[in-house]
Every structure is written in C-alpha cells, then in structure tokens.
C-alpha positions as CSV (number, residue, x, y, z in Angstrom):
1,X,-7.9,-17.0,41.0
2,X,-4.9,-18.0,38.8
3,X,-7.3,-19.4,35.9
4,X,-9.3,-16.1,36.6
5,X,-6.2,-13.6,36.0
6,X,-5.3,-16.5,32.8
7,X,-8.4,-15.7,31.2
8,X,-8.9,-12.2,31.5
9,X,-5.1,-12.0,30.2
10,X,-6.4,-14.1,27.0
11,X,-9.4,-11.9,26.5
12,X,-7.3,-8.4,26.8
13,X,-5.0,-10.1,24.2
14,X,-7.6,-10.7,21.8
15,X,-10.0,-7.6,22.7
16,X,-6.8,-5.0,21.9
17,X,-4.6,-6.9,19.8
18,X,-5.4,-4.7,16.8
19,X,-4.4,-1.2,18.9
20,X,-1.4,-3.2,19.2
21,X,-0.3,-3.7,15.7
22,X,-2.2,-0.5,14.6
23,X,-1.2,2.2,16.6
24,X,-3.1,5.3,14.1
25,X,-2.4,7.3,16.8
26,X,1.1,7.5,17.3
27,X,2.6,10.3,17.4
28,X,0.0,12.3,18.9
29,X,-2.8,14.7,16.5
30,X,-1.9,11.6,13.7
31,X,-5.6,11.4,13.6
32,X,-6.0,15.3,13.1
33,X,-3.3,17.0,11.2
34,X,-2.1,15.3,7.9
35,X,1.1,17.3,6.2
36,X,-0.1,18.2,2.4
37,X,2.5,17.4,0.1
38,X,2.6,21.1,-1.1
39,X,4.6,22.1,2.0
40,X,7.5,19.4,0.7
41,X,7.8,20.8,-2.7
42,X,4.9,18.7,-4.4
43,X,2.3,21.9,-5.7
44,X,1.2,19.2,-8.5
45,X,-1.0,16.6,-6.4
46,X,-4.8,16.1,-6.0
47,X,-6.4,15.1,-2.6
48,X,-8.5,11.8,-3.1
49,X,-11.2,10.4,-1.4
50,X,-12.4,7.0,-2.5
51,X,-14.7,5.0,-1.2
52,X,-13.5,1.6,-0.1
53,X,-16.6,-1.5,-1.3
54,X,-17.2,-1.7,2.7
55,X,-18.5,1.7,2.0
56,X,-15.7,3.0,4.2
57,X,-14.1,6.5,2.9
58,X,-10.6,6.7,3.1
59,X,-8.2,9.5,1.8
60,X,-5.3,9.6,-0.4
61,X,-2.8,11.8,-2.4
62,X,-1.9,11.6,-5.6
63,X,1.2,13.5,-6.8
64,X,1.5,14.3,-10.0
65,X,3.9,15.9,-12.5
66,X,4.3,19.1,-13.7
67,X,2.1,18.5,-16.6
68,X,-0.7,15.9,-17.8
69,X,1.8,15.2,-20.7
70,X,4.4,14.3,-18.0
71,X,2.9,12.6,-15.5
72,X,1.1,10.1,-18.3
73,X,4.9,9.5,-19.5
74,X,6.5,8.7,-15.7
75,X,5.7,5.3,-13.7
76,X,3.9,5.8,-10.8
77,X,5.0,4.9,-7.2
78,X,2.0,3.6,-4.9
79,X,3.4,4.2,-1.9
80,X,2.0,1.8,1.3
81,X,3.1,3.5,5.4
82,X,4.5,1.4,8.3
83,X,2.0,0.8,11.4
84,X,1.8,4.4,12.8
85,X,1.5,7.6,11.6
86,X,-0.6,8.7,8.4
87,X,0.6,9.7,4.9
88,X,1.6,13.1,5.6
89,X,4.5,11.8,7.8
90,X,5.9,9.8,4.8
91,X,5.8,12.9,2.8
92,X,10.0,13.9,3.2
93,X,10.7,10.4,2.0
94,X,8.1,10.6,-1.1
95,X,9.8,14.3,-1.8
96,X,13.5,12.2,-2.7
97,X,11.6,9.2,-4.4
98,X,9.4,12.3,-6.9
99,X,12.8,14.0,-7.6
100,X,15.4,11.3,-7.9
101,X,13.0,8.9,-10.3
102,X,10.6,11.4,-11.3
103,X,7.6,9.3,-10.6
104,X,4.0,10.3,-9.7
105,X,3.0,8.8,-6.0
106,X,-0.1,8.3,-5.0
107,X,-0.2,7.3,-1.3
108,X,-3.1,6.7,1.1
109,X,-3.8,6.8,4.6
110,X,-5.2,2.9,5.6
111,X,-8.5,3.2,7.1
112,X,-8.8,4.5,10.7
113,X,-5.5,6.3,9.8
114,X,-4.9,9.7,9.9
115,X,-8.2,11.3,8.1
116,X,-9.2,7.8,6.8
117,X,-12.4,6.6,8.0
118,X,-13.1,3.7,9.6
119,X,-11.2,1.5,12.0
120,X,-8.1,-1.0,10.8
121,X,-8.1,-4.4,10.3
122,X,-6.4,-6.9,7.8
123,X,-9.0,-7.9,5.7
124,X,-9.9,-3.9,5.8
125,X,-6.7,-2.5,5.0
126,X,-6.3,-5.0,2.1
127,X,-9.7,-3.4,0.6
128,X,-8.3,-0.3,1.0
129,X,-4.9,-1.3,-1.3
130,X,-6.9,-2.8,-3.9
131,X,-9.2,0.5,-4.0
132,X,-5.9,2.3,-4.5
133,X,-5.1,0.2,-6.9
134,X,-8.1,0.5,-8.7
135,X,-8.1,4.4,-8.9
136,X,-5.4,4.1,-10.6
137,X,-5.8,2.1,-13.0
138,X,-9.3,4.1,-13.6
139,X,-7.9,7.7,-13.8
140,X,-7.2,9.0,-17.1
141,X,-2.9,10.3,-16.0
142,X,-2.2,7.3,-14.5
143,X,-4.2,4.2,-16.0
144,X,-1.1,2.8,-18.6
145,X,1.9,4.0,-16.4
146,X,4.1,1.6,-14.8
147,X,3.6,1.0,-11.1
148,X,5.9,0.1,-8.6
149,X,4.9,-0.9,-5.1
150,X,7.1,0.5,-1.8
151,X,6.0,-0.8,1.8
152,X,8.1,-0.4,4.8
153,X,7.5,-2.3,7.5
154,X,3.9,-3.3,8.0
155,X,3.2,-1.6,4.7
156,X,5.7,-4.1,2.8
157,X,3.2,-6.7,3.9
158,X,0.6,-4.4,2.4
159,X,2.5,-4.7,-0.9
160,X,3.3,-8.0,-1.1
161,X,-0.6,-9.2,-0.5
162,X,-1.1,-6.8,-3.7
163,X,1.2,-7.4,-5.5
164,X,0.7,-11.3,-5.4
165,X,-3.2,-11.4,-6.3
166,X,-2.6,-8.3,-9.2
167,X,0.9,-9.6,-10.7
168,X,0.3,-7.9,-14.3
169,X,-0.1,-4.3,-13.0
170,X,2.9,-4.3,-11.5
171,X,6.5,-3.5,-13.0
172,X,8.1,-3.4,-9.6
173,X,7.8,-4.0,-6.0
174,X,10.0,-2.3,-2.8
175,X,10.0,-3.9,0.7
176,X,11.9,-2.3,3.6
177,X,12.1,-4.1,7.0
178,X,8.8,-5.8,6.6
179,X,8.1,-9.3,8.4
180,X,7.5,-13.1,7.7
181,X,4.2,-12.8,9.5
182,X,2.5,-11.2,12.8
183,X,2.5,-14.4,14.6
184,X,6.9,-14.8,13.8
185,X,7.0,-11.2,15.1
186,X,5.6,-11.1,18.3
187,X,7.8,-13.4,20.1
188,X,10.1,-10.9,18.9
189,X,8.6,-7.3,20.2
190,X,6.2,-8.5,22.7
191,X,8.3,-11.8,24.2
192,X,6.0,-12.2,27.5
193,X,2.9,-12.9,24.7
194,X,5.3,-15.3,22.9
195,X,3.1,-18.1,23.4
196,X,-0.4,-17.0,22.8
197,X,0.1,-16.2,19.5
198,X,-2.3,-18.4,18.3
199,X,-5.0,-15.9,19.6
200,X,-3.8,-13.7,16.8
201,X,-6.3,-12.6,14.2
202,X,-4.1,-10.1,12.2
203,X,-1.8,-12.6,10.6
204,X,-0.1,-10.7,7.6
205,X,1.4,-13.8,6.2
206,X,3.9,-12.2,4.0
207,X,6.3,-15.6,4.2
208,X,2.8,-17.4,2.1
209,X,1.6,-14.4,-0.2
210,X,5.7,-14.0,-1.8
211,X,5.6,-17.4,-3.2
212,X,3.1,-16.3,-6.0
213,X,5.5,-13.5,-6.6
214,X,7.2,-14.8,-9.8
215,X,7.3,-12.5,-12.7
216,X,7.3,-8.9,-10.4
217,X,11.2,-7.5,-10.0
218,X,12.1,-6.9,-6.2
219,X,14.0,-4.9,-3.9
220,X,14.8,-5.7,-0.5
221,X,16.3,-2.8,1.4
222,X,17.5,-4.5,4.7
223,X,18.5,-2.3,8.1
224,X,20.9,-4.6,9.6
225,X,20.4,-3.0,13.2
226,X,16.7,-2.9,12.9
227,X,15.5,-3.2,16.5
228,X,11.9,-4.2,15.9
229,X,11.9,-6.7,13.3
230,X,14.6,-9.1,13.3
231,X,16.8,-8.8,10.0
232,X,16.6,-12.9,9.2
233,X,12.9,-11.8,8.4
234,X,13.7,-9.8,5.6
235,X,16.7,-12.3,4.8
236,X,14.2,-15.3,4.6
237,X,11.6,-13.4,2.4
238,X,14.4,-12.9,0.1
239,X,15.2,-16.1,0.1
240,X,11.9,-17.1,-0.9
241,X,11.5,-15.0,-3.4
242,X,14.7,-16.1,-5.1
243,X,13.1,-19.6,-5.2
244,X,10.1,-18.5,-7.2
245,X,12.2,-16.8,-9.6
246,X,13.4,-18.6,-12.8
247,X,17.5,-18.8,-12.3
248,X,18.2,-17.1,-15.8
249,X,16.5,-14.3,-15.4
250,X,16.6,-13.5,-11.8
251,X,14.8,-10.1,-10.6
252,X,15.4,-10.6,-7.1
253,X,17.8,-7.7,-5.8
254,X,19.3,-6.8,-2.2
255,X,20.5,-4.0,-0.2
256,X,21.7,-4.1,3.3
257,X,22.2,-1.0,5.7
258,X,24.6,-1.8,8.5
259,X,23.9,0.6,10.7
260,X,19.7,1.1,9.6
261,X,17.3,1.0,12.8
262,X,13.9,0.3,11.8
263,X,13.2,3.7,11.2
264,X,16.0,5.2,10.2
265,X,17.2,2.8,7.2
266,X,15.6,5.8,5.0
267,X,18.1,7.9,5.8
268,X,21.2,5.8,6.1
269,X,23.7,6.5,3.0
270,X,23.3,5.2,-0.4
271,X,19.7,4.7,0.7
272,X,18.0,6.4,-2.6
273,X,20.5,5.8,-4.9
274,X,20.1,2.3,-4.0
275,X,16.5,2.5,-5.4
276,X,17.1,5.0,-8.2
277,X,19.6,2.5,-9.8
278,X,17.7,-0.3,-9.4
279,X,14.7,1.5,-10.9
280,X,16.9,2.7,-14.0
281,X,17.5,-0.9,-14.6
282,X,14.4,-2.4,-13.8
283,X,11.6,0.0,-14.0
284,X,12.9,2.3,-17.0
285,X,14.1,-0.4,-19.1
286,X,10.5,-2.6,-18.7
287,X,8.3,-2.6,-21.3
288,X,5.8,-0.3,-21.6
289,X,2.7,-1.5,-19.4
290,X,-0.4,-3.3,-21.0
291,X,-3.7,-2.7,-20.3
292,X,-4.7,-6.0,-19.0
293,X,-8.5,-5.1,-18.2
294,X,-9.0,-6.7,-15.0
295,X,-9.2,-3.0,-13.4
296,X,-10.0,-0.1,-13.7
297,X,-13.4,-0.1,-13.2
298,X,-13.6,2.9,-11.3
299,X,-15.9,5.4,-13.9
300,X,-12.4,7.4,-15.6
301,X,-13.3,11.4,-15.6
302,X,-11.6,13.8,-16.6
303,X,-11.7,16.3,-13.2
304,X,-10.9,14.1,-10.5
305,X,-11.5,14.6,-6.9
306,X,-9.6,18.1,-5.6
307,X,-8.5,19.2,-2.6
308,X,-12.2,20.8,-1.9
309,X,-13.2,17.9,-0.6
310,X,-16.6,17.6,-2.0
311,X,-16.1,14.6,-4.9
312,X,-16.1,10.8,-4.2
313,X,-15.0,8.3,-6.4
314,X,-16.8,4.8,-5.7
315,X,-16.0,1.2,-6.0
316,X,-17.6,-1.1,-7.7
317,X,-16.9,-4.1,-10.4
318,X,-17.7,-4.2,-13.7
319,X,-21.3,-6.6,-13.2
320,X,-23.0,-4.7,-10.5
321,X,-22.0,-1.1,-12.4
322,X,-23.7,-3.3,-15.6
323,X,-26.3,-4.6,-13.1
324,X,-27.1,-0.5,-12.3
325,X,-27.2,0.8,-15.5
326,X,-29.4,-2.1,-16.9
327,X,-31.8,-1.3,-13.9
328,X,-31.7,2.5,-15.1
329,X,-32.6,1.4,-18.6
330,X,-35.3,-0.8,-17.7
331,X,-36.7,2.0,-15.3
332,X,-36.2,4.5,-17.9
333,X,-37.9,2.5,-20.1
334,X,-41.2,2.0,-17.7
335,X,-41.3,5.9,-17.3
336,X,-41.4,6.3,-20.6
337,X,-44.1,4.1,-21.6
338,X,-46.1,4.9,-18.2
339,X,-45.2,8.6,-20.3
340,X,-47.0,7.5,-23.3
C-alpha cells in the first residue's frame, strides 16, 4: 500500500510538474485578457504574432518610439516575464523603463501564456526567446539598435540561456531575483518534494548557462527579503559571473533591496534609477552595435504585423528559406518550359 501511495506520488510529480513552475493562469482571465500597452501611455507599439519553428504562434508587443527616426536611434529593451501572468501585466514596469531610458521594448507572452499558443515547456519557451530575438534583428526599426535583456525571476533564466548562446547581439543583460536552477529551488518553495528533484525535467540551469557570459555587461537587482527564491541564488550567480569576467575591465554590477519581496523589488526605492544609471554608463556609452549576420533571417518588410491581427511573420534559417526559393526557381523553370 505504502509503495502504491510512493508511486502514484512520483507519477503526479512528474505528470504536473510543469503546471507547477508554469502557472499561465495565475491570476485568473491571464489566459483571456492581455492589457495593450496603449492604456499605459505607449500609443506607439505594434502587436506581433510570430510564429515560433515548432510552428507554435505566440504573440508579442513591440513598443516603439515616437517616430521611425527615433526608435532606429534608441536601444531596445527585450523584456522576458516571471512564471505567471502574461505581458500585459508587466506593462506598468515597461511604462518607467520607456520613459526613464527611452528605449523601445518589445516583450512577448511565452507560449501557453496569456494569448500565446501552445503549451510551456523549457526547450519551448527557449524557441520562443530566440524567435524574439530573431524579429528583431529582422525588422527594419530595430535590426542595428542595441539590446539589452531584462528577466525577473523565471524570466532572468530566460535571459541568461539567450544571452549565453547569442553573446554579440547583446549590449546588456538585467536579472532580478532569478535562480541557480529549478532543481536548487525546489527544496526551497516546495520542501516536502525536496528529495525527488531528480524527477525534474524543467531544469533552467542558470548557475551552467552564466559561465559563457563573458563579454555581456550585467546587472543584478537583488530583493534581500525575497520570500520565494532565496537571495544566496542571485548572490552566487553574481559570483559567477564576476569569475568569467576579465579583472580590468569588470562589467559585473550589483544592487541590493533590503526590504524587496520577490514581487515587489520593482517598486522598492532607487529601483529605476538603479537601472537608468547603469544603462547611461553601460548601454549609452557602448559602441554602436554591428551587424554580425548570424540573425535576422526573418524576411525584413517594411509594414510589419498590426494590431489587426491578420499578418504572421515565420521562422526559418537562412538554408531552408535558400532551399524554398531554389525549389520555386526550379518549379518555375519547369512551368515555363512545359509553357513552351
């Protein structure tokens, strides 16, 4: 009876670990009603759908300047969300980042979030970053602006996974309250599962993917009453970091909030001017960003997807869109001499 109750405890672990560390649904209607940015004082933004290369669509906003002119000259924020909620939720905390380091933002609701397709996972919501990334670096305001990457809390581990594998986009990179891994947390939020971790299959191994940080400035904005994941977490990431970094020219940088919670260090005093002085003296004075051509291979248009919902923008590298239009040529080529 014992092993009985054992293993159905295992297999309820495993089968709804991932409604666990993805709760889309929280607070309720997350999955129905997403704020627009235009009810925060953004009129300037378009509402994106892309298309993930697991053909999953998921939905975005990007948040643009006043002008094209303008928004080609400011960096652009890429904004990754904690665990629940969507994008729209974010929105009061994107409105202070737009007007205190006039930046565009584009930000995205992960799959299975909000009105994202789909249903989260790791390997999924990593696809869904890098197709972030790759629109852009494909659309014609934002392709050769500096970027800067802002997680908090599960989406810091979100940035850091990006950040790692796509170093040369990236002129900056924000974590707030994020975690050494899944597996380090757990004992943490969840004690009584302490020691079936090794079921887990989300992972988020933020403590691994930092190590290949070494050219990306950082900013670590640490709540020091966070009540969900343990402050030494974000200490020892920043720790990390500091080793990858060469000693002379050291782009590490930390704030601490005594009194931040986990999900109120956003609002704790000093919070934004924390980030707008560090991005005067990090992001500002960078140099200006070089194509490097190992994105952007998103087709760049002009019009972009509005808010009518009706345009997709699709995925795909650089061989199989090659692949496709040699196949058009070649079937062009048939139909013309079948013309003949």
């Amino acid at each position: 009876m014992v092993c009985g109750v054992s293993m159905f405890g295992l297999s309820a672990v495993w089968l709804f670990q991932r409604d666990m560390v993805y709760p889309a649904a929280f607070p309720a209607h997350s999955r129905e009603r997403v704020p627009l940015p235009s009810q925060f004082g953004m009129p300037h933004f378009d509402d994106i759908r892309l298309e993930t290369p697991d053909k999953v669509l998921i939905r975005g906003y990007l948040i643009k300047q006043a002008t094209d002119e303008e928004t080609k000259r400011a960096s652009t924020l890429l904004y990754f969300h904690a665990n629940a909620g969507n994008m729209g939720h974010r929105l009061p905390i994107a409105k202070h980042m737009y007007d205190q380091m006039k930046c565009n933002i584009f930000m995205l609701s992960y799959r299975g979030y909000g009105l994202s397709d789909g249903q989260p996972s790791e390997t999924g919501i990593k696809a869904d970053a890098l197709t972030a990334l790759e629109f852009i670096r494909s659309h014609p305001l934002t392709a050769n602006t500096k970027l800067v990457a802002y997680g908090q809390s599960l989406g810091g581990a979100v940035a850091i996974d990006l950040v790692a594998a796509n170093e040369p986009e990236f002129a900056g990179l924000v974590l707030e309250n994020t975690f050494l891994s899944i597996p380090k947390l757990v004992p943490h939020v969840l004690p009584v599962l302490k020691y079936l971790t090794f079921l887990a299959s989300e992972k988020w191994v933020s403590e691994a993917a930092i190590r290949k940080i070494t050219a990306v400035p950082i900013l670590f904005l640490s709540g020091l009453q966070d009540d969900l994941v343990p402050p030494p977490h974000m200490r020892k990431l920043y720790e990390l970091a500091q080793r990858n970094q060469d000693g002379e020219k050291m782009k590490v940088a930390w704030e601490e909030f005594p009194d931040g919670k986990h999900n109120d260090t956003c609002v704790q005093p000093n919070y934004f001017e924390a980030i707008a002085k560090w991005w005067k003296d990090t992001v500002d004075a960078a140099d200006p960003y070089v194509p490097t051509g190992r994105l952007g291979t998103l087709e760049a248009r002009e019009s972009v997807e509005k808010s009518d919902g009706e345009n997709i923008y699709k995925v795909e590298s650089a061989a199989s869109a090659s692949a496709e239009k040699s196949h058009s040529d070649v079937d062009l080529a048939a139909s013309d001499k079948k013309t003949d």
